[in-house]
C-alpha positions as CSV (number, residue, x, y, z in Angstrom):
1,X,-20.2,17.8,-17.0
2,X,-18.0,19.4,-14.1
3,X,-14.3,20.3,-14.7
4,X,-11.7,17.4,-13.5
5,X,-10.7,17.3,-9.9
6,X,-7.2,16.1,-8.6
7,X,-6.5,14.2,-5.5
8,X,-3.1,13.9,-3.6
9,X,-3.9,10.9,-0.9
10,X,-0.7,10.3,1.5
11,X,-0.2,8.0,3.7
12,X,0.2,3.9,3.6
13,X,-0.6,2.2,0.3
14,X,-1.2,-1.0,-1.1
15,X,-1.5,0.4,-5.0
16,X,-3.4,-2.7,-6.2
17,X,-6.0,-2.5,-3.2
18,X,-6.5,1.3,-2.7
19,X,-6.8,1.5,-6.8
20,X,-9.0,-1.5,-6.9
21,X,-11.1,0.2,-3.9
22,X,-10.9,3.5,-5.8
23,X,-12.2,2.4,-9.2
24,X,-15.6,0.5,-7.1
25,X,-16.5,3.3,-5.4
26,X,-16.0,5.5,-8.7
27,X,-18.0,2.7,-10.9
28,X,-21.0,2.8,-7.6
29,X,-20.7,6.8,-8.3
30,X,-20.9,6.9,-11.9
31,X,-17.8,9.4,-12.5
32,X,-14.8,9.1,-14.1
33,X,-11.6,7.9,-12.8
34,X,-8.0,8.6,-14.1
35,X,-5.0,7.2,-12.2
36,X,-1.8,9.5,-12.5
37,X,0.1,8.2,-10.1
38,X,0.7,5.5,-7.3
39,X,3.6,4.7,-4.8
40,X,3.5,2.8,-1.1
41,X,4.0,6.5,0.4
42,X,1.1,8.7,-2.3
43,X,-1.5,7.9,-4.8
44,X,-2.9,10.8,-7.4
45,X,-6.1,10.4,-8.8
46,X,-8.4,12.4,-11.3
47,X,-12.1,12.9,-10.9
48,X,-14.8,14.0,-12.5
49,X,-18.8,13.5,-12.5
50,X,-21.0,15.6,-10.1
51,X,-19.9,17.9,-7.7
52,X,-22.1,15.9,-5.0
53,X,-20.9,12.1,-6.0
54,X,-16.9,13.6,-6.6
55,X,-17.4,14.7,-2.5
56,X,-18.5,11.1,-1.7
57,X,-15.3,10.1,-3.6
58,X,-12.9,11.5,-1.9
59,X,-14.9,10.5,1.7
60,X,-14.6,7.1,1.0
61,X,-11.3,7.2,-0.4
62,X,-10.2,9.0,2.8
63,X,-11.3,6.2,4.6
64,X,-9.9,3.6,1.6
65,X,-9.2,0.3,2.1
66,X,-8.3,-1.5,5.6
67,X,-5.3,-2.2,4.6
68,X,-4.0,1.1,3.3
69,X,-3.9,4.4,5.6
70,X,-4.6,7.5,4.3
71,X,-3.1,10.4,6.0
72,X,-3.9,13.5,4.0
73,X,-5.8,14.7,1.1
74,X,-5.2,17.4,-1.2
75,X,-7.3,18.3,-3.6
76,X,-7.5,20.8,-6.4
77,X,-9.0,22.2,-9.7
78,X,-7.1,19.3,-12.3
């Protein structure tokens, strides 16, 4: 198994729909999900599972939801 990775996601948030949306696409991936943290203005979020399916994560979390608006990403080594 890979090490964990964090993601920072700014922007517009609807916590119940961008968490709901992130926890899907993590079950569709088979990795692991941990939620640290989530406001209307940033959401943080621990990964891990293949380096591959983590990648498509984070791509379809960029996009997220269409009611939340993701403005940047950060992520790093958890």
């Amino acid at each position: 198994m890979n090490p964990p990775v964090h993601f920072l996601f700014e922007g517009a948030f609807d916590c119940d729909s961008f968490l709901g949306f992130a926890r899907h696409r993590a079950d569709r991936l088979d990795i692991d999900l941990d939620v640290n943290a989530c406001s209307g203005t940033r959401v943080s979020l621990s990964v891990c599972g293949q380096e591959a399916l983590v990648d498509m994560f984070e791509m379809a979390c960029s996009l997220g939801p269409t009611d939340c608006i993701v403005m940047d990403v950060t992520r790093s080594d958890a």
